[in-house]
C-alpha positions in Angstrom: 285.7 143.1 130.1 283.8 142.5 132.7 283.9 143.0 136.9 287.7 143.5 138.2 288.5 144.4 134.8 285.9 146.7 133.2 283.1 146.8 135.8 284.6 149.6 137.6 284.5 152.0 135.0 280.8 151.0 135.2 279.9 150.7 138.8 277.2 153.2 137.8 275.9 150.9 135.2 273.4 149.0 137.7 271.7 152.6 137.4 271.1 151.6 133.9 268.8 148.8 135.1 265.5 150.1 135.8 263.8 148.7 138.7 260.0 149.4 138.6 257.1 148.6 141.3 254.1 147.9 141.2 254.2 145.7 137.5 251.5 143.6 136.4 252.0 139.9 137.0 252.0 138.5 134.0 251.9 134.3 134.1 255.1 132.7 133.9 256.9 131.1 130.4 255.9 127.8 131.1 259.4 125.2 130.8 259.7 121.9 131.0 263.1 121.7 131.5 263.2 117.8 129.7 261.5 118.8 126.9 263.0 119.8 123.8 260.0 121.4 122.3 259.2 123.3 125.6 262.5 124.8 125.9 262.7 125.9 122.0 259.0 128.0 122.5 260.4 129.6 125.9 264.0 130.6 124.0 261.4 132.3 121.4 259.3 133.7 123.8 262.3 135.5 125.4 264.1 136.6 122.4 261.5 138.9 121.2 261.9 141.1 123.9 265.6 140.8 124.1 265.5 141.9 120.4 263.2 144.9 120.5 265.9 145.8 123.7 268.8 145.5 120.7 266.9 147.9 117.8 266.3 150.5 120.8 269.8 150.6 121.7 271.7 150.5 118.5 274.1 153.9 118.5 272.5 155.9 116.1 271.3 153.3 113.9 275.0 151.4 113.8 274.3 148.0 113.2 275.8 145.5 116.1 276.9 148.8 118.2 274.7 149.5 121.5 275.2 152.5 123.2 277.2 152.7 126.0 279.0 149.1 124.9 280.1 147.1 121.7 281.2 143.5 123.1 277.4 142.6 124.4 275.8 142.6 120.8 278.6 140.5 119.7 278.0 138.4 122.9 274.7 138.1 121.8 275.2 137.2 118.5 276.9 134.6 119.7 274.3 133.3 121.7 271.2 133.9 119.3 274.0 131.5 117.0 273.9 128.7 119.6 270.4 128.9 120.2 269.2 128.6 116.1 271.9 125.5 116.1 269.9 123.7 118.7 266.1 124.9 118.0 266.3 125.7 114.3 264.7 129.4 115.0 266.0 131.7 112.4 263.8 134.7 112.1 266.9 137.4 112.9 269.1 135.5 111.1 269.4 138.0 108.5 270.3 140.7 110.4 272.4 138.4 113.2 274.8 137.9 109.8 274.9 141.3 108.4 275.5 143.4 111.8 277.9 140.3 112.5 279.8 141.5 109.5 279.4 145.0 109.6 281.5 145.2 113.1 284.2 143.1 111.5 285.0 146.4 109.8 286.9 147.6 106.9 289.6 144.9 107.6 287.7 142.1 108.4 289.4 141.6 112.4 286.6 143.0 114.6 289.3 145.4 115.3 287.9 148.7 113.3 289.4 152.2 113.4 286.1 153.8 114.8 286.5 151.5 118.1 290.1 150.3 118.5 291.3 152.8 120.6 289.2 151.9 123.2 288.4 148.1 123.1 290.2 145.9 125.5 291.3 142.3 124.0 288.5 141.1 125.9 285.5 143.0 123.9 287.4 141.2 120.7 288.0 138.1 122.3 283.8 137.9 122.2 283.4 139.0 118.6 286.2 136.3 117.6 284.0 133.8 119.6 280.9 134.5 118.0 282.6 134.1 114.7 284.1 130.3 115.4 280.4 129.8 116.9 278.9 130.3 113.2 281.7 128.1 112.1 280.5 125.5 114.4 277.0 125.9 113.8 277.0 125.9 110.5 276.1 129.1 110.3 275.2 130.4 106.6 278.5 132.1 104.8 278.2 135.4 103.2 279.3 135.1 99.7 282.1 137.3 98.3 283.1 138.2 102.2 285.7 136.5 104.3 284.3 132.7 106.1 283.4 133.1 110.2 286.8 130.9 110.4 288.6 133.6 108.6 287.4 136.0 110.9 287.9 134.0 114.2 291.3 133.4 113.0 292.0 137.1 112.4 290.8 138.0 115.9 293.1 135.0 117.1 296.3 136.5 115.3 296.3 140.0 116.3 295.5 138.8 120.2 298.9 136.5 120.1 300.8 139.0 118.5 299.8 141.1 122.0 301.5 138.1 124.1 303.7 140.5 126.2 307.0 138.3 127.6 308.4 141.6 129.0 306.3 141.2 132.5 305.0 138.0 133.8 306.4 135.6 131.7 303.6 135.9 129.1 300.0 136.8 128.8 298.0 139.6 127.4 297.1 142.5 128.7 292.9 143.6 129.4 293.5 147.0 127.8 295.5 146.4 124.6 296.9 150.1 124.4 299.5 152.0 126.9 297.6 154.6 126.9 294.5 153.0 128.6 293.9 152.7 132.3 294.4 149.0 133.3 296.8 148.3 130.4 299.1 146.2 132.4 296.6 144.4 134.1 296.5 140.5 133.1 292.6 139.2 133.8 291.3 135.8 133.2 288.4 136.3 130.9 291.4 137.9 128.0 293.4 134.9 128.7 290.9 132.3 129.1 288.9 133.7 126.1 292.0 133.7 124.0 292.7 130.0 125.3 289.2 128.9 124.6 289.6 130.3 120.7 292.5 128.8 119.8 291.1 125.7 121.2 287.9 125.7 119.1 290.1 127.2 115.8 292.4 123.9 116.7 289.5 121.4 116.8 287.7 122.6 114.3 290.5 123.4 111.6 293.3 121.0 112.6 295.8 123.4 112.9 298.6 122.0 115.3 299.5 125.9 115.6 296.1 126.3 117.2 297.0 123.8 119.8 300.4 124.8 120.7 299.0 128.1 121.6 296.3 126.9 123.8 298.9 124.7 125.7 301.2 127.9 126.0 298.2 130.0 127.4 296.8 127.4 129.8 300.4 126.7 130.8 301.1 131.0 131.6 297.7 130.8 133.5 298.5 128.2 135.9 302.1 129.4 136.4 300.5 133.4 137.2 297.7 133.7 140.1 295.1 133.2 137.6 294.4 129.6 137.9 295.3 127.8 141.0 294.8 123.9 140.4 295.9 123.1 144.4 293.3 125.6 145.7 290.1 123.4 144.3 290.6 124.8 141.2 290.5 128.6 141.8 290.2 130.9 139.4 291.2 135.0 140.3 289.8 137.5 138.0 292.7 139.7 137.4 296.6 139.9 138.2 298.7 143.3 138.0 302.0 143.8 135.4 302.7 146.5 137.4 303.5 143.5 140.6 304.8 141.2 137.8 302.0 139.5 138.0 302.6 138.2 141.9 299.0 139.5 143.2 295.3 138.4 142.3 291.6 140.1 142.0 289.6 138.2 144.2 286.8 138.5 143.0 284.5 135.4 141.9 283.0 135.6 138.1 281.2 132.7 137.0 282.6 133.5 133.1 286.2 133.6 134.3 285.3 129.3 135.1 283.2 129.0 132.3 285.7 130.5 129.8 288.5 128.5 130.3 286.1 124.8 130.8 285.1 125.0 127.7 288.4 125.8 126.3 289.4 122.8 128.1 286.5 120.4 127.0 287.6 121.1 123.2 291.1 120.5 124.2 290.4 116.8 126.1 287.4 116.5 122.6 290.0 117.0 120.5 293.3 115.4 121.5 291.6 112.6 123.9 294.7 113.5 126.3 293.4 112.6 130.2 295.3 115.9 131.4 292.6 118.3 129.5 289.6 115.9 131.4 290.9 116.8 134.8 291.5 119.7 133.7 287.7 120.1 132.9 286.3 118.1 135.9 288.3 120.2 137.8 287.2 123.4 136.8 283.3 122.8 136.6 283.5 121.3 139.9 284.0 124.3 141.2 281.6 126.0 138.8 278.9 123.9 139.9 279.1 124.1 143.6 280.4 128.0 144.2 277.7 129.2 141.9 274.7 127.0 142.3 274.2 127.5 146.4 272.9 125.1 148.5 269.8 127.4 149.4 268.4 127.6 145.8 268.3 124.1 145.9 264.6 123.7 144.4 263.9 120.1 144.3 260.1 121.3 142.3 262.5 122.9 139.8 264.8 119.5 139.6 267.9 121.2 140.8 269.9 123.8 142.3 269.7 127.3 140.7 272.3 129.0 138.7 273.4 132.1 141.0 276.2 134.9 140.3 277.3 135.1 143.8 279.5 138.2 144.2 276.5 140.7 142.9 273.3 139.3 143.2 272.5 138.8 146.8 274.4 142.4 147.1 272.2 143.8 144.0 274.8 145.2 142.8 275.4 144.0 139.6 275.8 145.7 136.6 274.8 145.6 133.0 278.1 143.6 132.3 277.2 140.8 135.1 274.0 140.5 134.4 275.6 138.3 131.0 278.0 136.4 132.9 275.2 133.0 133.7 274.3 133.1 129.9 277.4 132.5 128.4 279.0 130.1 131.2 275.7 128.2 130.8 276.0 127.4 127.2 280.2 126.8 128.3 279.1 124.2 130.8 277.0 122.6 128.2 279.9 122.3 125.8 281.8 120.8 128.8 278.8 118.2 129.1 278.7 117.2 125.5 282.4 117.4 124.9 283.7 115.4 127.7 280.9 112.7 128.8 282.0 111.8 132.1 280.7 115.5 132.9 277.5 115.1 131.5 275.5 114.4 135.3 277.2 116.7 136.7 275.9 119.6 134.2 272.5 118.4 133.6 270.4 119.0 136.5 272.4 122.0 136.9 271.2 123.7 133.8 267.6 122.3 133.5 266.7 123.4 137.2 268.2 126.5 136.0 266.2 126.6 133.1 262.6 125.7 134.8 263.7 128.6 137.5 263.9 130.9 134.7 260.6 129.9 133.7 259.2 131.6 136.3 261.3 134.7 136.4 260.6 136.0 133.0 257.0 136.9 134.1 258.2 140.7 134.0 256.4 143.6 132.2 252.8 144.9 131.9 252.3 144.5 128.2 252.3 141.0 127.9 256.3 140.8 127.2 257.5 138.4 129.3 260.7 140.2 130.5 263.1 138.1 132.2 265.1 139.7 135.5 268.4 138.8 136.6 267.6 136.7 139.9 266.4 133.3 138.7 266.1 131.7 142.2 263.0 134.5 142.7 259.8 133.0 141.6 258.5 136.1 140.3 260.0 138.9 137.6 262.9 141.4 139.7 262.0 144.2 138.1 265.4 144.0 136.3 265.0 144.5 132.7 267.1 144.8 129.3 269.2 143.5 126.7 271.5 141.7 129.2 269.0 139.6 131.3 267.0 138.7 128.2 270.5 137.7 127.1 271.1 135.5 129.7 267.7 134.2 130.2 268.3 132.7 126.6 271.5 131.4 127.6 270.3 129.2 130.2 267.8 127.5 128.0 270.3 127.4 125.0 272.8 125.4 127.2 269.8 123.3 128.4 268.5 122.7 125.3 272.1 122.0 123.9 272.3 119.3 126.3 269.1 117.5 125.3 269.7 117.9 121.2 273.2 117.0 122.5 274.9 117.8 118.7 278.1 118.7 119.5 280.7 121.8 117.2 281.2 121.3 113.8 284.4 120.8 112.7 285.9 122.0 109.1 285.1 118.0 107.7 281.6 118.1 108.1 281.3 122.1 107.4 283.9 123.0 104.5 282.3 126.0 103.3 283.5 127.2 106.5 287.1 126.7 105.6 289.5 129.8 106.3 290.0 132.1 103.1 293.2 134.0 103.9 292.7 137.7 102.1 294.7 140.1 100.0 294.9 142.3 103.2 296.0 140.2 105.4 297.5 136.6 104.2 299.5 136.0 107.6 299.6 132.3 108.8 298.5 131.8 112.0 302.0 130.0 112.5 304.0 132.9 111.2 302.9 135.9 113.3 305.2 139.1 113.7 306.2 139.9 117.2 306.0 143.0 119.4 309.8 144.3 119.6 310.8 146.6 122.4 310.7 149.4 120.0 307.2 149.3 119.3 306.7 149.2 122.8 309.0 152.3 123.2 306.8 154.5 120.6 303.8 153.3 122.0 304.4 154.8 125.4 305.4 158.0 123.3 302.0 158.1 121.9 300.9 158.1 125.3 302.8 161.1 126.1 301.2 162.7 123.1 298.0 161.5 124.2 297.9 163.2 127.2 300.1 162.7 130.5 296.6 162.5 132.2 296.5 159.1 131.8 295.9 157.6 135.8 298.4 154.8 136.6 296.9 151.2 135.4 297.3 150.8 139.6 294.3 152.8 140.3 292.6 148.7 139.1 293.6 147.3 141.9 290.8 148.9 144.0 289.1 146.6 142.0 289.2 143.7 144.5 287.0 144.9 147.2 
């Protein structure tokens, strides 16, 4: 939960990036951004670091748990998933599936005691991502524990089950408890991350169930400020319950596009219906022209440069921006191998991306090439960590996906990955209880009990400056 959602409660957080002079110049990861063989070596080159980064910050030795977060190793999870799909680098692996499984907790939903009165549906949403990515990928299965389907769908079930008709029509909140600030507020990477898993659980199981809720979300996100289809295809990042939903954050994240196209790019893969291609052109058109400016076009590089616009130029982002080109590279490259007709568009986009990054992970003085957050600088930032490592690997993963050019899995050609519905939990994803009013009612009682502290979700709405 990202910027106008979580990245106020961690404004400070760009204090956690450490910005040192005076580095050794180390020589650049040499990319050629056509070459499959050249991108795999530079995506190994930059893991290394980004993994030492992960077994320093582990929370007192909790596997998949950093300190100070919990969605980001589940993010990256995700994406060390997509990369070993396309390049067939598997030396984490291992651990990638057991800390996977560990944070699915006792119950198996990513939704474990020692977290869930804190987590937002969006720090979820990524875990149940990550899981329908090793369902995709073919990802090994852990015997005598629940499939990666089983627990994508679990995520998926419990998020529907928070579809709250009693303000705005629909939609689920960011926070998922009253008792959090921001409760009411309705952002688009919870809904659009919700949309795009029920799309991939829909392609890749066949569930019709899957489907219907992926029209119903899209449908409540046009019909809110979220996404506005007659404003080239503009996407807010938040809207207030407290206005019944009648306002928008402003602010531009490249991962509120990138979540819903590739929701929409399984959608048009899957059903072939011309709506869902618009849908897709529509939204990446905007992707690839607000967030690859026209003065990082690098012609040396073969193409304009993947930017996040709202932070970068301001240095101000923080350690939850510094993901956001990563994973909507790798959703653009779905978009280019799912729906065709946006394959051009995507390509030089990513691969001059991916020869800038090149030369901005020449960071570090002990030979570790560290990537920074600025790719359009020819030399290292000074920005280092998990989450530019992170994204640095993104970029080349989507790159690289577009060259291999093997699209998701679906449940024919990977049954193993077939969903196992448990003792503890044996609910259909088309028989789902609902919220009633009087669980809402002893909710805000716990609130009470939790303390009357609590500041009003609208203190978010200084969010949008």
């Amino acid at each position: 939960m990202r910027w106008g959602s979580r990245s106020l409660l961690s404004l400070g957080g760009a204090a956690l990036v450490l910005l040192l002079q005076g580095q050794v110049v180390l020589s650049d990861i040499p990319i050629t951004a056509t070459d499959k063989e050249s991108l795999k070596e530079a995506g190994k080159t930059i893991i290394e670091p980004m993994w030492d980064f992960y077994l320093q910050n582990q929370t007192e030795g909790i596997p998949g748990k950093l300190t100070g977060t919990w969605y980001i190793a589940g993010a990256m999870f995700m994406t060390m998933m997509q990369f070993w799909h396309v390049s067939g680098y598997n030396e984490h692996n291992s651990v990638v599936s057991h800390d996977m499984m560990f944070q699915a907790g006792r119950n198996y939903d990513y939704f474990d005691a020692n977290y869930s009165q804190w987590l937002g549906n969006d720090d979820q949403m990524f875990f149940g991502l990550a899981a329908i990515t090793a369902s995709e990928t073919g990802f090994p299965e852990i015997n005598n524990k629940p499939t990666w389907t089983s627990l994508a769908r679990s995520v998926f079930n419990q998020q529907v089950d928070r579809w709250n008709d009693e303000q705005c029509d629909g939609g689920i909140t960011w926070q998922i408890h009253p008792w959090q600030a921001g409760y009411t507020l309705r952002n688009s990477i919870s809904n659009g991350g919700l949309f795009q898993l029920a799309a991939r659980l829909g392609r890749f199981t066949q569930n019709q169930t899957y489907f219907e809720w992926a029209e119903r979300i899209w449908d409540w996100s046009v019909e809110s400020p979220l996404i506005q289809p007659e404003i080239n295809w503009y996407v807010a990042d938040s809207t207030s319950g407290d206005n019944n939903c009648q306002d928008s954050g402003d602010m531009q994240w490249s991962y509120n596009y990138g979540v819903y196209l590739a929701g929409t790019a399984y959608m048009y893969n899957a059903t072939e219906d011309p709506k869902w291609k618009n849908r897709t052109q529509g939204l990446l058109g905007r992707l690839s022209t607000h967030f690859f400016p026209q003065n990082y076009d690098n012609h040396e590089l073969g193409g304009k440069i993947f930017c996040e616009v709202s932070c970068e130029k301001l240095h101000t982002c923080d350690r939850n921006m510094l993901n956001f080109k990563g994973w909507s590279s790798m959703w653009m490259a779905m978009a280019g191998i799912l729906v065709p007709e946006t394959y051009d568009t995507v390509l030089p986009k990513l691969q001059g991306s991916a020869a800038a990054i090149g030369r901005q992970c020449d960071g570090g003085s002990n030979g570790e090439n560290l990537c920074g957050s600025r790719w359009y600088q020819d030399t290292w930032d000074g920005i280092q960590g998990l989450e530019v490592q992170q994204a640095a690997l993104g970029g080349i993963t989507g790159t690289l996906m577009m060259l291999v050019g093997n699209g998701a899995q679906t449940i024919e050609n990977n049954p193993d990955a077939k969903e196992r519905y448990l003792d503890y939990n044996d609910d259909q994803p088309d028989s789902l209880p609902k919220i009633t009013t009087g669980d809402r009612v002893g909710s805000w009682i716990l609130t009470v009990l939790w303390g009357s502290g609590i500041v009003a979700a609208g203190w978010w709405l200084i969010k949008q400056q």
